[in-house]
MMTF fields as JSON, N, C-alpha, C and O atoms, coordinates in Angstrom:
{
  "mmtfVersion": "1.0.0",
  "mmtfProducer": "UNKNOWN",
  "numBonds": 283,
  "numAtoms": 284,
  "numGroups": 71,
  "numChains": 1,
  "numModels": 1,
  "chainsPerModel": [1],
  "groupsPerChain": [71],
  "chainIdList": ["A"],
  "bondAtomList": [4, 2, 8, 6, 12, 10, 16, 14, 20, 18, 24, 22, 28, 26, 32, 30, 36, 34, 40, 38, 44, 42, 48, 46, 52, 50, 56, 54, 60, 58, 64, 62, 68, 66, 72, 70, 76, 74, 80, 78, 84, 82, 88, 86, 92, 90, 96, 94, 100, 98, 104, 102, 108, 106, 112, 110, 116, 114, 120, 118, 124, 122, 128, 126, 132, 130, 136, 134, 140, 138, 144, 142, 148, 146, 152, 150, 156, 154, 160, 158, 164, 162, 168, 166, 172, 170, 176, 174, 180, 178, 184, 182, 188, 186, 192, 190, 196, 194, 200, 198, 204, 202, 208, 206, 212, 210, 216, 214, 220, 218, 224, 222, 228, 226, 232, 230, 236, 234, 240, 238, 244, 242, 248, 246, 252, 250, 256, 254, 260, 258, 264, 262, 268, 266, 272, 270, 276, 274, 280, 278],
  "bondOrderList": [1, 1, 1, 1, 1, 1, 1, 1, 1, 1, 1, 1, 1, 1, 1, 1, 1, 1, 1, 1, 1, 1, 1, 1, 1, 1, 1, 1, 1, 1, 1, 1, 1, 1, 1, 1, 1, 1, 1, 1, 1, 1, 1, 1, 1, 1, 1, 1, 1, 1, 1, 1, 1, 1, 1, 1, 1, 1, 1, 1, 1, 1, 1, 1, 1, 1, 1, 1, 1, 1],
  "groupList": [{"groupName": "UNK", "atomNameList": ["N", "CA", "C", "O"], "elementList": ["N", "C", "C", "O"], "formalChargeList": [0, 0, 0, 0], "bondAtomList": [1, 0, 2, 1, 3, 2], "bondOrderList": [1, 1, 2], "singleLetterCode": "X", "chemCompType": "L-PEPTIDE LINKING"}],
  "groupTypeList": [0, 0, 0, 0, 0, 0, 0, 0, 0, 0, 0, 0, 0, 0, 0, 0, 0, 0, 0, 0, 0, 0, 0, 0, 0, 0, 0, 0, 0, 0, 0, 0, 0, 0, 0, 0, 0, 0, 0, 0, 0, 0, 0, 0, 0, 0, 0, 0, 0, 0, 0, 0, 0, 0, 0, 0, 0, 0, 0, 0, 0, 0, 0, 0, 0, 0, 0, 0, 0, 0, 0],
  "groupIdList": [1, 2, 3, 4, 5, 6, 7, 8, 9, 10, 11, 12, 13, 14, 15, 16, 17, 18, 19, 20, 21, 22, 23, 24, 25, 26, 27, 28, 29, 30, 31, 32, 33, 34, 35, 36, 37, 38, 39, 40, 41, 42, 43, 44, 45, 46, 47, 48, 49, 50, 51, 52, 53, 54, 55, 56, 57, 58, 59, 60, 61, 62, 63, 64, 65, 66, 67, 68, 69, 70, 71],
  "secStructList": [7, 6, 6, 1, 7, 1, 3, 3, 3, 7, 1, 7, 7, 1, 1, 1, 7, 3, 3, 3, 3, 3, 6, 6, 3, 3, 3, 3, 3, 3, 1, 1, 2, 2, 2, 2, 2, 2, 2, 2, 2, 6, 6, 6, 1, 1, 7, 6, 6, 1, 7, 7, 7, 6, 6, 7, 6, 6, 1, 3, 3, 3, 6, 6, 1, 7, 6, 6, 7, 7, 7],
  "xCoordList": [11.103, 9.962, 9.279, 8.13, 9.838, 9.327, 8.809, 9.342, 7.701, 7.175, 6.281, 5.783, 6.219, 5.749, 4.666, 4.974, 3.224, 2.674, 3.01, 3.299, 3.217, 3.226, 2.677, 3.115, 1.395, 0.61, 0.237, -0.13, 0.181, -0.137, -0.748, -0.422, -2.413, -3.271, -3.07, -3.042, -2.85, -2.425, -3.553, -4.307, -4.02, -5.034, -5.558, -4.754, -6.846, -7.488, -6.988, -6.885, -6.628, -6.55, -7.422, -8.509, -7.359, -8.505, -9.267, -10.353, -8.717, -9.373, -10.795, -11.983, -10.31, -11.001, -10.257, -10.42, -9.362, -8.772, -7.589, -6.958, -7.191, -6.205, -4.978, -5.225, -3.716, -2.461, -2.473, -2.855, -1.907, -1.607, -0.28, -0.035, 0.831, 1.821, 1.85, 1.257, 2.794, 2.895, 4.489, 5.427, 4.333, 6.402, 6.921, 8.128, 6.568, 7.139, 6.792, 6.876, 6.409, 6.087, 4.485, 3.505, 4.524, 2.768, 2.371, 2.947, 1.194, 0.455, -0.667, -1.005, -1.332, -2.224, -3.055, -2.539, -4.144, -4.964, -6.439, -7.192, -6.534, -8.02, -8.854, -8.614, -9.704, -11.154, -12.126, -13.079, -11.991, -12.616, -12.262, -11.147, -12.765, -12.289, -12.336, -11.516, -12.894, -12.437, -11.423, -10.895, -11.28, -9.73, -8.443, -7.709, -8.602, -7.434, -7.386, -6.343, -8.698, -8.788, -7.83, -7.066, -8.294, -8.135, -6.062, -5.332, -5.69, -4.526, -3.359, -2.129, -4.446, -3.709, -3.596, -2.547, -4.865, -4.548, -3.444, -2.829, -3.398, -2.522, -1.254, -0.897, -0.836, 0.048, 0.825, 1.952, -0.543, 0.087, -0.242, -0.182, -0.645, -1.064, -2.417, -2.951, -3.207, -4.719, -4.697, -4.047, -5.385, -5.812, -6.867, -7.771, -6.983, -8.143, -9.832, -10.868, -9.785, -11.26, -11.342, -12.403, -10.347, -10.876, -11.238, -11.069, -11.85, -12.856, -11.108, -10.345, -11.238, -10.134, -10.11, -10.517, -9.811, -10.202, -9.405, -8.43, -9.906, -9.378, -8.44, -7.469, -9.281, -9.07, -7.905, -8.087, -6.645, -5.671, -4.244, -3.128, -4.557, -3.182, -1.59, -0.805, -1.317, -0.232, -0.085, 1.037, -1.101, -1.375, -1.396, -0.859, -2.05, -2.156, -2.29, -3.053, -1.506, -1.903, -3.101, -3.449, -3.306, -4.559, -4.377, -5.0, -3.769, -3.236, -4.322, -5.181, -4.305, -5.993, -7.143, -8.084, -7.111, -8.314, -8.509, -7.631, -9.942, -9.638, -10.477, -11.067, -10.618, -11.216, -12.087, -12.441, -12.827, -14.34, -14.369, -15.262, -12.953, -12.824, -12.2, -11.094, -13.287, -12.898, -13.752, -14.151, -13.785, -14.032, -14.738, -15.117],
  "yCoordList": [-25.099, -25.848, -25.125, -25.429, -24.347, -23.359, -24.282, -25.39, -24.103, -25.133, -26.522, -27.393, -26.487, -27.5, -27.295, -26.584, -27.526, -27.711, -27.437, -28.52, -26.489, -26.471, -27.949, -28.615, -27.659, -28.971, -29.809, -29.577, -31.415, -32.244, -32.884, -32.952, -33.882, -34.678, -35.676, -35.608, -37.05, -38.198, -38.661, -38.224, -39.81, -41.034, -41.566, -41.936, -41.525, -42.03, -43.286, -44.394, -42.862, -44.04, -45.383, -45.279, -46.15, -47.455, -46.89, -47.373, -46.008, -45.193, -44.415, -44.597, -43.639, -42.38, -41.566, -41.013, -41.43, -39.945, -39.76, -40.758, -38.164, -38.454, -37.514, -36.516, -38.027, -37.436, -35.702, -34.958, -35.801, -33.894, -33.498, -33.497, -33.035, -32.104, -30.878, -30.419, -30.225, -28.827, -28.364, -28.273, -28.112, -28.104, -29.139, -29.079, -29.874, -31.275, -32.116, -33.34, -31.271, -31.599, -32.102, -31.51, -33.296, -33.695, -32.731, -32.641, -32.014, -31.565, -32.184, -31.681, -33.556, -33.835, -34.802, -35.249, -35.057, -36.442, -35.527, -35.332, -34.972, -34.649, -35.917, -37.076, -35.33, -36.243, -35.502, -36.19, -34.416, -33.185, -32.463, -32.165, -31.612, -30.388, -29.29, -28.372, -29.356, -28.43, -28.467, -27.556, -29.735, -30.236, -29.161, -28.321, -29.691, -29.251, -27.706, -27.054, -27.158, -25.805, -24.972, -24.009, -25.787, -25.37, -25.734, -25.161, -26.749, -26.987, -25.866, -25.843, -24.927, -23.951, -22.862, -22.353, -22.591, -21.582, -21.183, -20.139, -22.986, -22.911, -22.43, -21.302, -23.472, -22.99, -22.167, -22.228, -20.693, -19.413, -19.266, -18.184, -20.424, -20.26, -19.81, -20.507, -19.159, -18.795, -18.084, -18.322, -16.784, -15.909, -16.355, -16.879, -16.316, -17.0, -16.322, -16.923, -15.418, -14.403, -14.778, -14.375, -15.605, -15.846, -16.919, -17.701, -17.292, -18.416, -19.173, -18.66, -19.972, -21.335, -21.665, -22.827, -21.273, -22.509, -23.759, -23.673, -24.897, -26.113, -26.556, -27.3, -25.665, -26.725, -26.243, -26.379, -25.644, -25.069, -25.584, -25.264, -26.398, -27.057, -26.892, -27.78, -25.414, -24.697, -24.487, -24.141, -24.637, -24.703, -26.115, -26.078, -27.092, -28.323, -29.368, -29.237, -30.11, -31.545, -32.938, -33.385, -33.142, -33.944, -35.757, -36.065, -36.297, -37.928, -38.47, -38.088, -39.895, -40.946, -40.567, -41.112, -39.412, -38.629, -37.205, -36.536, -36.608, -35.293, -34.499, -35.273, -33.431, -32.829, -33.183, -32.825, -34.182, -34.337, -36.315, -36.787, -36.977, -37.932, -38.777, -39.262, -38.715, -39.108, -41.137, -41.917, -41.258, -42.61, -42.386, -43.354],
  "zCoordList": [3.355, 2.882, 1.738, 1.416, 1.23, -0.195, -0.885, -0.824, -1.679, -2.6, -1.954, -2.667, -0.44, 0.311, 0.889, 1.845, 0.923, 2.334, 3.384, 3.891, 4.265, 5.591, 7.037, 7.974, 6.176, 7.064, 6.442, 5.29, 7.105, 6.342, 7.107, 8.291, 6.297, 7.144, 6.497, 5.268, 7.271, 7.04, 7.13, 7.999, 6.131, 5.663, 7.282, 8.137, 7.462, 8.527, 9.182, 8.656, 10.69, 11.287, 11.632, 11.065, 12.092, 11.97, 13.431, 13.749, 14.143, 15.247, 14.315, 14.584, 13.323, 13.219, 12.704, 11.616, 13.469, 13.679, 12.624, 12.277, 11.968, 11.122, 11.906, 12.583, 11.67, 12.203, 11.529, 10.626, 12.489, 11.355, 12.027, 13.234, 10.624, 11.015, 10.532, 9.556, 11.498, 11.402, 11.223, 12.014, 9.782, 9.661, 9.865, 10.1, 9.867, 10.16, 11.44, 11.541, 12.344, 13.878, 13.958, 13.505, 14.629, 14.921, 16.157, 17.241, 15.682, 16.115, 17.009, 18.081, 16.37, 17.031, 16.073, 15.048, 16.386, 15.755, 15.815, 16.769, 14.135, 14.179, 13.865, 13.526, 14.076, 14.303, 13.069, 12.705, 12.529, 11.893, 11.459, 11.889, 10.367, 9.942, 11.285, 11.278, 11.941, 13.05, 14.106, 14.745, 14.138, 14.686, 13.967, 14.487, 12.429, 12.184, 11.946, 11.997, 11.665, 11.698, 13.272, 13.347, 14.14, 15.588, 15.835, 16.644, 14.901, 14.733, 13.768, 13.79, 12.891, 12.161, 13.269, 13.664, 13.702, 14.845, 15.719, 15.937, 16.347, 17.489, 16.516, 16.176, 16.274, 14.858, 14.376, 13.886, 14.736, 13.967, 12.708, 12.123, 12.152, 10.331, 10.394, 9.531, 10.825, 11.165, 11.85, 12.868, 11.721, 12.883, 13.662, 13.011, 14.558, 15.588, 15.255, 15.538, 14.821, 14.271, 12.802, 12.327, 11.657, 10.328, 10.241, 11.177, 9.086, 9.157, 7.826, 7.007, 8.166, 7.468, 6.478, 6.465, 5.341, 4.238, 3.736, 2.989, 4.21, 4.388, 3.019, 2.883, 2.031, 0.778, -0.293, -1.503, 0.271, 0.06, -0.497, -0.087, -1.46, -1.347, -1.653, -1.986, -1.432, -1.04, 0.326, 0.695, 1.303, 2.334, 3.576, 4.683, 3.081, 3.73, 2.174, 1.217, 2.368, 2.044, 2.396, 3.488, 1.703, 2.531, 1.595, 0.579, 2.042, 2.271, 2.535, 3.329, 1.495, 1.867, 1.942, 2.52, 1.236, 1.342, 1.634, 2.179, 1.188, 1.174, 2.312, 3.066, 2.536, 3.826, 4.3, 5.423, 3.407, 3.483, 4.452, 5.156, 4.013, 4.588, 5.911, 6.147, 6.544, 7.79, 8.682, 7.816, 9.05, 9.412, 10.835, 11.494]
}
Protein backbone atom coordinates (compact mmCIF):
# COMPACT_ATOMS: atom_id res chain seq x y z
CA UNK A 1 0.00 0.00 0.00
CA UNK A 2 3.15 2.44 -0.44
CA UNK A 3 1.86 5.68 -1.60
CA UNK A 4 -1.74 4.90 0.00
CA UNK A 5 -3.60 5.90 3.02
CA UNK A 6 -3.58 3.31 5.42
CA UNK A 7 -7.10 4.37 6.72
CA UNK A 8 -9.93 5.50 5.11
CA UNK A 9 -13.30 7.39 6.31
CA UNK A 10 -16.09 6.91 4.06
CA UNK A 11 -18.84 9.85 3.33
CA UNK A 12 -21.53 9.84 6.16
CA UNK A 13 -24.05 7.37 6.45
CA UNK A 14 -27.88 8.48 6.40
CA UNK A 15 -27.39 6.93 10.14
CA UNK A 16 -24.65 9.41 11.12
CA UNK A 17 -22.02 7.37 11.28
CA UNK A 18 -18.98 7.08 8.82
CA UNK A 19 -17.38 3.53 7.82
CA UNK A 20 -13.70 3.35 8.46
CA UNK A 21 -10.98 0.94 7.09
CA UNK A 22 -7.93 -0.20 8.28
CA UNK A 23 -5.59 -1.72 5.43
CA UNK A 24 -8.34 -2.52 3.81
CA UNK A 25 -10.33 -4.16 6.70
CA UNK A 26 -13.56 -2.30 8.32
CA UNK A 27 -12.83 -1.39 11.48
CA UNK A 28 -15.96 0.08 12.56
CA UNK A 29 -18.59 3.05 12.08
CA UNK A 30 -17.33 6.34 13.70
CA UNK A 31 -19.71 8.66 14.86
CA UNK A 32 -16.56 11.27 15.60
CA UNK A 33 -13.28 12.23 15.48
CA UNK A 34 -12.77 10.25 18.53
CA UNK A 35 -14.16 7.19 17.15
CA UNK A 36 -11.67 7.08 14.64
CA UNK A 37 -8.87 8.33 16.77
CA UNK A 38 -9.76 5.27 19.14
CA UNK A 39 -9.78 3.15 15.69
CA UNK A 40 -5.90 4.15 14.98
CA UNK A 41 -5.09 2.96 18.37
CA UNK A 42 -6.64 -0.27 18.27
CA UNK A 43 -4.95 -0.48 15.00
CA UNK A 44 -1.47 -0.01 16.11
CA UNK A 45 -1.19 3.27 14.01
CA UNK A 46 -1.31 5.44 17.40
CA UNK A 47 0.25 5.06 20.54
CA UNK A 48 -2.42 5.06 23.15
CA UNK A 49 -0.57 8.21 25.36
CA UNK A 50 -0.24 10.55 21.87
CA UNK A 51 -2.65 12.87 21.04
CA UNK A 52 -3.76 12.01 16.94
CA UNK A 53 -3.60 14.21 14.31
CA UNK A 54 -6.57 13.58 12.19
CA UNK A 55 -5.66 15.74 9.36
CA UNK A 56 -2.92 13.61 7.69
CA UNK A 57 -3.39 12.71 4.36
CA UNK A 58 -0.56 10.23 3.97
CA UNK A 59 -2.17 8.87 6.84
CA UNK A 60 -6.11 8.63 6.47
CA UNK A 61 -8.22 9.63 3.68
CA UNK A 62 -11.30 11.37 4.40
CA UNK A 63 -14.31 10.65 1.55
CA UNK A 64 -17.63 13.07 1.45
CA UNK A 65 -16.09 15.10 3.58
CA UNK A 66 -13.49 16.13 5.85
CA UNK A 67 -12.80 15.51 9.68
CA UNK A 68 -14.93 18.13 10.57
CA UNK A 69 -18.04 16.35 8.68
CA UNK A 70 -20.30 14.33 10.25
CA UNK A 71 -24.32 14.21 10.30
Amino acid sequence: MSGHPHVIVYPPSPSGGRRVTVRGQIVGLAHGRGDVAAFLRRSGLADGAEEIDLDQPELIEWRGGDLDTWR
